[in-house]
C-alpha positions in Angstrom: -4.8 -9.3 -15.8 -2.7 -6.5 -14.5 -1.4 -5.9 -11.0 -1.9 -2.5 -10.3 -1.8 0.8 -12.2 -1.1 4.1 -11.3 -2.2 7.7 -12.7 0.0 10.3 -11.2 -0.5 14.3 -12.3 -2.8 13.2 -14.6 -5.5 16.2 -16.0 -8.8 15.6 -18.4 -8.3 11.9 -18.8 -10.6 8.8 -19.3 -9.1 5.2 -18.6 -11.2 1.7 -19.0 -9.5 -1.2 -17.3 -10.4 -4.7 -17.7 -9.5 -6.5 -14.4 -6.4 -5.7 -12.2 -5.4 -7.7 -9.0 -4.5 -5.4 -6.9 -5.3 -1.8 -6.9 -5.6 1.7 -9.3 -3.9 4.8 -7.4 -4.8 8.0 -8.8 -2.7 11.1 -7.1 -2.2 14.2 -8.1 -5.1 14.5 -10.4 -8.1 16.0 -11.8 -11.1 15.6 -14.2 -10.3 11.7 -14.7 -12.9 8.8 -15.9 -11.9 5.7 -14.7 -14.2 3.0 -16.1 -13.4 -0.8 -14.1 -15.0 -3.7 -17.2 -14.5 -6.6 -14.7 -12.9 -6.3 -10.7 -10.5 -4.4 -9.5 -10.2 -4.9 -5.5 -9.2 -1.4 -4.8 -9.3 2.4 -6.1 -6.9 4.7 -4.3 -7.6 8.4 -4.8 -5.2 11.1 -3.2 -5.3 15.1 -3.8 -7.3 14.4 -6.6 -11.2 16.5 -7.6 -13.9 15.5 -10.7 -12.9 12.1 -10.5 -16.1 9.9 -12.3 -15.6 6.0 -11.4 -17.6 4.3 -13.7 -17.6 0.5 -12.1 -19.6 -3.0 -14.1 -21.6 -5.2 -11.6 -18.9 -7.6 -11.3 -16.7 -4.5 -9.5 -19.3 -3.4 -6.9 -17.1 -4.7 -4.2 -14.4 -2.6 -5.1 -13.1 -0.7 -2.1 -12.6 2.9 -2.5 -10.1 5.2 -1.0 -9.9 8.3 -0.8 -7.7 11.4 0.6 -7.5 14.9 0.4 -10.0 14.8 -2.8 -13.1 16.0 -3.8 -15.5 16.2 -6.1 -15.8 11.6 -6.2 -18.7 10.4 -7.6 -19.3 6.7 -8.4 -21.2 5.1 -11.3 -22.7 1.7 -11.2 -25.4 0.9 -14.0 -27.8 3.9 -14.1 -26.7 5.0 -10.0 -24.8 7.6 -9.3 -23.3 7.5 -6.0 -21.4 10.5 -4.0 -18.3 10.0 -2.0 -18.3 11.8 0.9 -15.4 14.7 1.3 -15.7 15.4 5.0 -15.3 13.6 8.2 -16.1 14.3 11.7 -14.1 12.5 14.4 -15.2 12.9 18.5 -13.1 11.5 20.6 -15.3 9.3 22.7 -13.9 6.7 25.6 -10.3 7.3 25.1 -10.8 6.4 20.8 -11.4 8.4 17.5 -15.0 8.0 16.3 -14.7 8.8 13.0 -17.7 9.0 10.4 -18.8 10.8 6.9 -20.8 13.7 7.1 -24.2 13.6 5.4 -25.8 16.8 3.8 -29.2 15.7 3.5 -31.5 18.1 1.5 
């Protein structure tokens, strides 16, 4: 088991980790496969696009970060799953309301 890894500047890449105890960062990046065998409590994307996480059953709880990236999409078995890229925020009774858009078509 590892700690953590990070992929910084990284372009075209695939990665498969086994299991890590605390967290994958990937900044700076684009086109990367990340493939998660086992758990991995958190994926941290920043100012990254084309980024294909490819998680087991065993990582479904995985929590998944992202900022100023695009372009996310998550893998589990046969499911492909998209991660949103924009947020709306409304200020309502004095707090931020903030929420994923949905494009429904």
């Amino acid at each position: 088991m590892e700690p953590e890894h990070s992929l910084d500047n990284c372009s075209k890449s695939g990665f498969v980790i086994d299991t890590l105890v605390s967290s994958v960062d990937i900044v700076n990046s684009t086109k990367i496969q990340l493939q998660i065998m086992h758990k991995c409590p958190t994926i941290a994307i920043d100012k990254s696009d084309g980024i294909q996480l490819f998680l087991s059953e065993e990582a479904v709880d995985t929590e998944i970060l992202t900022a100023r990236s695009g372009e996310v999409n998550m893998m589990v078995g046969e499911t492909e799953y998209s991660i949103g890229e924009q947020i709306k925020s409304v200020l309502k009774n004095g707090r931020i309301d903030s929420a994923v858009v949905e494009h429904k078509g």
